[in-house]
FIFI-443741 format. One record per residue: x, y, z of N, C-alpha, C, O in turn; residue number from 1. Coordinates in steps of 0.2 Angstrom, whole numbers, plus 5000, padded with zeros to 4 digits. Example, Ala and Ser with C-alpha at 12.3 -4.5 7.8 and 13.67 -1.06 7.14 Angstrom:
BEGIN
  n.x  n.y  n.z ca.x ca.y ca.z  c.x  c.y  c.z  o.x  o.y  o.z   n
 5066 4972 5039 5062 4978 5039 5066 4984 5039 5071 4983 5042   1
 5064 4989 5035 5068 4995 5036 5064 5000 5039 5067 5006 5040   2
//
This chain:
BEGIN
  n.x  n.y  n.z ca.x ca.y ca.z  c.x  c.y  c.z  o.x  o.y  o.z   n
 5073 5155 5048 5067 5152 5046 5064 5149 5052 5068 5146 5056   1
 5057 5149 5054 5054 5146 5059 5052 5139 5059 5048 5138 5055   2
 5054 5135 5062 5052 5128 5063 5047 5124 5059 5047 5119 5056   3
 5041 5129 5059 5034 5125 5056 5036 5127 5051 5032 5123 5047   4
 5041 5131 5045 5041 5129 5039 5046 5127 5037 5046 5126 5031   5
 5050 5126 5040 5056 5120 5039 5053 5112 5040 5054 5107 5036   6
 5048 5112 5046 5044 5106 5046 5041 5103 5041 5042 5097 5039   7
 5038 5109 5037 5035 5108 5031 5037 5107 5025 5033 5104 5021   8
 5042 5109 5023 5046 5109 5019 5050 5102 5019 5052 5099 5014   9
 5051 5098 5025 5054 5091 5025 5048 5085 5024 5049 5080 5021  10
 5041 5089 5027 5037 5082 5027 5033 5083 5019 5031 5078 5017  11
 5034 5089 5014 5036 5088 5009 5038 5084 5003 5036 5081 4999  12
 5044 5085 5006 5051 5080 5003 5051 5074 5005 5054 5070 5001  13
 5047 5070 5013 5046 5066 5013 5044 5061 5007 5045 5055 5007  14
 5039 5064 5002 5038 5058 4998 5042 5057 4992 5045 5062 4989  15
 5042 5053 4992 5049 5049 4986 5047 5054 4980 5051 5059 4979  16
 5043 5052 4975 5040 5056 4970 5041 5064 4971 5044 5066 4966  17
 5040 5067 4976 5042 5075 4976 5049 5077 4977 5052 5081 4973  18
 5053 5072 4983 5060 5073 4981 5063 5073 4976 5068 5076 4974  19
 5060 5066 4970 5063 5065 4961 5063 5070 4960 5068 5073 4957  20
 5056 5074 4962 5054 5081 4957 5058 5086 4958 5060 5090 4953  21
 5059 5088 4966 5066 5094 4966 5070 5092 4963 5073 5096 4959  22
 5074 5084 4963 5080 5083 4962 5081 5085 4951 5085 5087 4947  23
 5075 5083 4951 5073 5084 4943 5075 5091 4941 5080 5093 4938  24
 5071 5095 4944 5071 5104 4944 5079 5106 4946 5081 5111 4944  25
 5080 5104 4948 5086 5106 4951 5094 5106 4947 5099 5109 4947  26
 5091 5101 4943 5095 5099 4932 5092 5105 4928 5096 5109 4925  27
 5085 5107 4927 5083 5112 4923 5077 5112 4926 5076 5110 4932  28
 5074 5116 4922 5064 5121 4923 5065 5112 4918 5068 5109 4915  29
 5059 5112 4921 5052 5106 4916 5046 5108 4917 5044 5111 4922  30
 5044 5105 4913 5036 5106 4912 5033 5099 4913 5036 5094 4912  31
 5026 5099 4915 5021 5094 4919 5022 5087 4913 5021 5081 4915  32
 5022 5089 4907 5024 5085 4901 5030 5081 4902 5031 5075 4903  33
 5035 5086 4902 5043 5080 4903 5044 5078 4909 5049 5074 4908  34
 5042 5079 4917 5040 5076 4920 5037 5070 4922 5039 5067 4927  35
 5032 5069 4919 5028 5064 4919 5033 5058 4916 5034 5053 4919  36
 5035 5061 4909 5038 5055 4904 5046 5052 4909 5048 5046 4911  37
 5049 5059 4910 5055 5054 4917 5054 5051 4920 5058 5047 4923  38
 5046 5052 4922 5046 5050 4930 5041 5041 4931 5040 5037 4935  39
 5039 5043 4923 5034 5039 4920 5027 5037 4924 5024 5032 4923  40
 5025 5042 4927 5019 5041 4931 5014 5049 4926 5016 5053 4922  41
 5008 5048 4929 5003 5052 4923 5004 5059 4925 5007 5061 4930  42
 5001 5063 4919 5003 5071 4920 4997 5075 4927 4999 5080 4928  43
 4991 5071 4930 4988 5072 4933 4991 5073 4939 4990 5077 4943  44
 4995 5066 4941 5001 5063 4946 5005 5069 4947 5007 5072 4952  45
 5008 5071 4941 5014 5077 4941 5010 5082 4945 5013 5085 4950  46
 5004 5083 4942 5002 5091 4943 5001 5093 4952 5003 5098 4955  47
 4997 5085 4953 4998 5087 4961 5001 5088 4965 5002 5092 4970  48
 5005 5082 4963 5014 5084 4966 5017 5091 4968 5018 5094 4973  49
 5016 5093 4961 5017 5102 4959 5015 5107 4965 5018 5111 4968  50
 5007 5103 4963 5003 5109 4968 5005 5109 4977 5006 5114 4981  51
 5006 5102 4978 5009 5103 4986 5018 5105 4986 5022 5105 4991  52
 5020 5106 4980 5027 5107 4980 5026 5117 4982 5029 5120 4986  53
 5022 5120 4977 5022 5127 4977 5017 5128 4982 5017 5134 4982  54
 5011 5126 4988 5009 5126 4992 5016 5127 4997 5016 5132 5001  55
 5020 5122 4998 5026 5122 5005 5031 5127 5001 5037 5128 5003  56
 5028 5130 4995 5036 5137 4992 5043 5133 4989 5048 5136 4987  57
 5041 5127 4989 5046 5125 4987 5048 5128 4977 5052 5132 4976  58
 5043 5125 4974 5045 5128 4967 5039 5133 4966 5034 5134 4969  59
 5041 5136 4961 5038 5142 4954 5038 5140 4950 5042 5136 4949  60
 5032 5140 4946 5029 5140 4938 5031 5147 4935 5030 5152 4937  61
 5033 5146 4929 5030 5152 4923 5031 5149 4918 5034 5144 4917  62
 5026 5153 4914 5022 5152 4906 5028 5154 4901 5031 5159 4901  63
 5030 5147 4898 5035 5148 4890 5029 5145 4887 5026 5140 4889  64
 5028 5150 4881 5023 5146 4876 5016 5144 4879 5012 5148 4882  65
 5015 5138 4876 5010 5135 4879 5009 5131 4887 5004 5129 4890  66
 5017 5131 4890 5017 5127 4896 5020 5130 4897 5024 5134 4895  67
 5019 5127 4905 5021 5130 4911 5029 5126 4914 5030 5120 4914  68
 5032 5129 4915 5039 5128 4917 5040 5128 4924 5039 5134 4927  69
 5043 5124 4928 5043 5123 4936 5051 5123 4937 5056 5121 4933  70
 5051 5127 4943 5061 5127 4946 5060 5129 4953 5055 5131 4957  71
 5066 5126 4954 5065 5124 4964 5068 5135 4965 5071 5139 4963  72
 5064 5134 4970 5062 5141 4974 5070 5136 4979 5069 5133 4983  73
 5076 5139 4975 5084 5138 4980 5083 5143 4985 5086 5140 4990  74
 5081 5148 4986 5083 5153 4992 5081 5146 4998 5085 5142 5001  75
 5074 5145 4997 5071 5140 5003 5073 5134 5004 5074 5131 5009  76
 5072 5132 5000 5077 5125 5000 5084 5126 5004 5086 5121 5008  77
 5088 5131 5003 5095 5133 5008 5094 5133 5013 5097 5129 5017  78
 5090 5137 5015 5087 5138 5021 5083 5133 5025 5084 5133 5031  79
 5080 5131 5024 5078 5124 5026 5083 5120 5028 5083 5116 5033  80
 5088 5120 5025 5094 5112 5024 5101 5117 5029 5107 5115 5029  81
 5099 5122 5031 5104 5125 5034 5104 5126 5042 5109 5129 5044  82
//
């Protein structure tokens, strides 16, 4: 893996609330709902997390039902931490 996304991937992770969130993902898939309720901050809060979470490749989304379910992209995460 090339430097600038390993970089990327840690300055990521530097915020507290995004590391919860892999650490979250990393127990089960959750959705932007039971995230919010663990982490007790709002579901808007969640989502942007999210977005700069799946912008650095770190997690995936897919559709169960009506919501969306999030899990840490491991391949990258290994590789980053390797």
């Amino acid at each position: 893996m090339e430097n600038s996304k390993i970089v990327k991937v840690f300055r990521t992770l530097g915020d507290d609330t995004r590391f919860q969130i892999i650490r979250l993902l990393l127990g089960s898939d959750l959705c932007v709902g039971a995230l919010s309720r663990i982490l007790k901050i709002s579901k808007p809060s969640v989502s942007q997390h999210l977005k700069i979470l799946r912008e650095a490749g770190l997690v995936k989304g897919g559709k169960r039902g009506y919501w969306t379910h999030y899990e840490v992209e491991r391949k990258l995460l290994r590789e980053a931490t390797i």
